[in-house]
N, C-alpha and C positions, 0 to 999 in steps of 0.2 A: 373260151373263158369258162362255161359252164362245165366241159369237162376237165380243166385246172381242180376246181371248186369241187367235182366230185373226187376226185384224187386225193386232194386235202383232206375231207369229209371223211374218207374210207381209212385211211393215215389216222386221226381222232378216233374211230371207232375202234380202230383195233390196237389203237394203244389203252383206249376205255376200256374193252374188254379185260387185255392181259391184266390193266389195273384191278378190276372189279373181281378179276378172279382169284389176284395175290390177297388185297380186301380181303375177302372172304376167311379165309385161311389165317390171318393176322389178327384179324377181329376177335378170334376165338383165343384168343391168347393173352390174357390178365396181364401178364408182369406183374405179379404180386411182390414179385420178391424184392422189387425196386422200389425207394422209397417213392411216394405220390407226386414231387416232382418232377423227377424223372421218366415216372408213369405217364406226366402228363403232357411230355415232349413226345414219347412214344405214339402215342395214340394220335395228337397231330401229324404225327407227319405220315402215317399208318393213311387218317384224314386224307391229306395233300392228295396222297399217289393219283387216284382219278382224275387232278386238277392237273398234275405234275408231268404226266407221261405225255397225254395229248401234249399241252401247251409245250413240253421240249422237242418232240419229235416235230413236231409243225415248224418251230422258229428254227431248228436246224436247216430241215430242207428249203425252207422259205430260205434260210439265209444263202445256202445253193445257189436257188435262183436267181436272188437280187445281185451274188456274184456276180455271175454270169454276167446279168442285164448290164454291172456299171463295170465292165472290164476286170474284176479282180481273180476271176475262175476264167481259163481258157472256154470258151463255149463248142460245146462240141455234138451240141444238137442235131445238125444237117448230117453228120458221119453217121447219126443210125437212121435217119431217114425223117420223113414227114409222118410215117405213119407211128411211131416210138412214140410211146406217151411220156413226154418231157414234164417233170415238174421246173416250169420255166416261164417268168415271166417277159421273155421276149415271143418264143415259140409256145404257142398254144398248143397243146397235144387236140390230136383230132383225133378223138374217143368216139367213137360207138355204142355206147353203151348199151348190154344187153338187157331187155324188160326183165329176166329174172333177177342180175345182180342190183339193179335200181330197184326193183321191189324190196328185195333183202335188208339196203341201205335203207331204204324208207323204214322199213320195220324197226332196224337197230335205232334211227332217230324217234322213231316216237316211243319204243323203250324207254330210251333215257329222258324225254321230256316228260314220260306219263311217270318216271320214279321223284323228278324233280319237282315234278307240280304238287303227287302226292307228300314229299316232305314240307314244301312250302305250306300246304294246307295245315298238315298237322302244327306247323309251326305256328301258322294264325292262329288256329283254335287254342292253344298252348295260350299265345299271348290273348286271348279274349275272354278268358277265365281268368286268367291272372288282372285284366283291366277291370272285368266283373267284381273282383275282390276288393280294388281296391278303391273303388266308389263306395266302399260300407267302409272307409275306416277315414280318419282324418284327411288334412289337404296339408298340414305342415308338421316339421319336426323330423328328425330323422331315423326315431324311435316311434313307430307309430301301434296303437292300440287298436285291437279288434274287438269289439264288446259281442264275443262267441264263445258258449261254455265248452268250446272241442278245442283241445290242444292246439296251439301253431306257433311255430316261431319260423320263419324265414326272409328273406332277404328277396325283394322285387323290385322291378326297372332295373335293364340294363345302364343304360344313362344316366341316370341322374337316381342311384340305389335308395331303398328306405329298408329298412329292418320292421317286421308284420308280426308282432305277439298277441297272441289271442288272451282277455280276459280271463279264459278257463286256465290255461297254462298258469298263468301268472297264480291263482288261487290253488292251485295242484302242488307248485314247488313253496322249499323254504328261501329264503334269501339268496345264500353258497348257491342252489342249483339255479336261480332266476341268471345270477351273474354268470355262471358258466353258460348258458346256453345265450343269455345276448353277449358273450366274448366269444361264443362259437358262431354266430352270424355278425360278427365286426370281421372276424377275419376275413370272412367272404368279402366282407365290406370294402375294405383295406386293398384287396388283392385285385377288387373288381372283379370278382368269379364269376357275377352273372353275366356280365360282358365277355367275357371272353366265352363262354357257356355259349353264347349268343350267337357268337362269331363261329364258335364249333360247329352247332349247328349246320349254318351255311354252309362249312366244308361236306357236310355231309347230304346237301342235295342231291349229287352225284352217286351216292351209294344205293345199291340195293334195299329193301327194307330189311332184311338181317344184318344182313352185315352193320348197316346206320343202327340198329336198334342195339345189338353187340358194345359198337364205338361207345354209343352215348352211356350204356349203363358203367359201362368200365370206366369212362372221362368223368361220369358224376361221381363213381365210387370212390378215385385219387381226388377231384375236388375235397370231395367231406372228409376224408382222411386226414388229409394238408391243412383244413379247418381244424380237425380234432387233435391234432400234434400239438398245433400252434395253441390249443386251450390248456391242453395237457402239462405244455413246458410251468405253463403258471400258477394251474389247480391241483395239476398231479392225475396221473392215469388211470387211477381208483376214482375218486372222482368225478371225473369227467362220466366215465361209462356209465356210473351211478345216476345221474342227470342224465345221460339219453338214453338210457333204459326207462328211465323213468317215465320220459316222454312219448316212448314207441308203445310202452303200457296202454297207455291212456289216448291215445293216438286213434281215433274211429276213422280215420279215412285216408286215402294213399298219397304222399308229397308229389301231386303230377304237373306244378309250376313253382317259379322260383326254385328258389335252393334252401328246403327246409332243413331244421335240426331234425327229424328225424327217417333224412332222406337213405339213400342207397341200402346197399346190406347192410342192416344194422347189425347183424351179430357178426358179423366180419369185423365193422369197426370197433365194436366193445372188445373183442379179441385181443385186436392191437392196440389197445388201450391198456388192455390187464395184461400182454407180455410184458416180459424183460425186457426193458430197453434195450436198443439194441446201438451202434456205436454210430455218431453221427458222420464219420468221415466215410467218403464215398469215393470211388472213383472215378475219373472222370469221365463224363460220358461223348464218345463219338460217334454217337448213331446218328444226329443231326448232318455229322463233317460228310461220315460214312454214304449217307441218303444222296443230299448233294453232288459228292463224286460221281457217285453212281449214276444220276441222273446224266449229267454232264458227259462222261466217259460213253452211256448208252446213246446221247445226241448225235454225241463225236463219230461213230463209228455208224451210226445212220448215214450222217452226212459224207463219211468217204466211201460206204456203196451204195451213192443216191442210184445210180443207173440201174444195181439191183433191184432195189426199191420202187421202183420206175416200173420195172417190168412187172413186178409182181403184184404192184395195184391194178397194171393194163390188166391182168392175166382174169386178176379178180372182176374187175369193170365190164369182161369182155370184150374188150380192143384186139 
């Protein structure tokens, strides 16, 4: 059993690896030129892969197994012998394992627990500044007021959202810019951005710290974009930019919770604000269908050379 368990484990690792190393290379890659929606399928599923590749290659060859076990794969474990390490839950593979490749495995696991505890961390401390904040401002209303003369406007709690304007802001703009900037954190509103913010996050436990750090600045960059479109369609794109220029002016300190108006690259998004519009018809995208397949297709062809498979974790385990 425990060398099943290590087979499986080795199987996770190094489909983590190949993930974490594709990551890497992906991360580094904006998709600018895609609108923010689009963008922001991209970068999910960019997300997934570490989740994606273990948990496919596991349930292929797990599905192997359980074949086997209820008659629906001819079983043909006893043909390489007792000592073949079988992914099988009838036949136990009798592994050996040698002290160096267990050590190795040990290492790859507390890698990735020691990358996932560090983003869990960051993630608390994220939310314990943002709970700090929000004990200085009201308890109702879904508009709520900060009585602080430094700019803010953004949007906090994933569950249950409120939109956080600072006194100072509110006295800085005229009325036009008050309204564009609480229509630029209703969309968030609207969309549920922090939640889903929230939930990206979690995808990215499993990453690297670059690569996670990459994901998230390019996912908040398409968020606020996708915010500043949706303002734009009803102030106009001169406008708009006017209003968060405005804001990043006067802005003494950096948007590092919620989802602030004067969050991601701001001169990126004034940019796109002040171009030409550009045409809204798009086509369609199959990078999600594309991903899928792919995933699927790489299961499938696991699972028809399990026996390769087999051997080359023995190879690895020392068997």
């Amino acid at each position: 059993m425990i060398g099943l368990l290590a087979m499986f484990v080795t199987l996770c690792a190094i489909a983590w690896a190949l993930a974490a190393i594709a990551t890497q290379w992906l991360s580094r890659c904006s998709f600018k030129e895609l609108p923010p929606k689009r963008r922001l399928h991209r970068f999910t599923l960019v997300a997934l892969m570490p989740w994606l590749l273990p948990a496919s290659w596991s349930a292929a060859l797990a599905g192997v197994a359980l074949g086997k076990r209820v008659g629906w794969i001819d079983d043909h474990c006893r043909i390489h012998g007792d000592l073949h390490p079988h992914l099988c839950f009838e036949h136990f593979p009798a592994i050996q394992i040698e002290p160096l490749a267990g050590a190795a495995l040990l290492v790859v696991l507390a890698a990735v627990t020691a990358i996932a505890v560090r983003n869990a961390l960051a993630a608390l401390d994220r939310r314990g500044r943002l709970a700090a904040l929000l004990r200085l401002v009201p308890s109702n209303g879904l508009v709520r007021k900060i009585d602080d003369q430094r700019p803010l406007a953004m949007v906090a709690r994933p569950l249950h959202p409120v939109v956080l304007v600072s006194r100072g802001l509110l006295d800085d703009l005229d009325a036009r810019e008050r309204r564009i900037v609480i229509a630029h954190e209703a969309a968030h509103l609207r969309r549920r951005d922090l939640l889903k913010s929230s939930l990206f996050e979690c995808l990215l436990a499993l990453h690297t710290p670059a690569s996670a750090a990459r994901l998230r600045a390019n996912w908040r960059q398409a968020i606020e974009e996708r915010a500043d479109d949706a303002v734009a369609r009803r102030f106009g794109g001169t406008d708009t930019a006017q209003a968060l220029l405005k804001v990043v002016r006067r802005q003494q300190f950096p948007a590092t919770v919620g989802l602030a108006a004067g969050g991601a690259d701001i001169a990126r998004r004034i940019e796109r604000l002040l171009a030409v519009e550009e045409s809204s018809a798009a086509s369609r995208d199959w990078s999600t269908a594309a991903l899928g397949l792919a995933v699927v297709v790489m299961a499938a062809c696991l699972a028809c050379v399990h026996h390769g498979i087999e051997t080359v974790l023995g190879v690895i385990l020392g068997s």
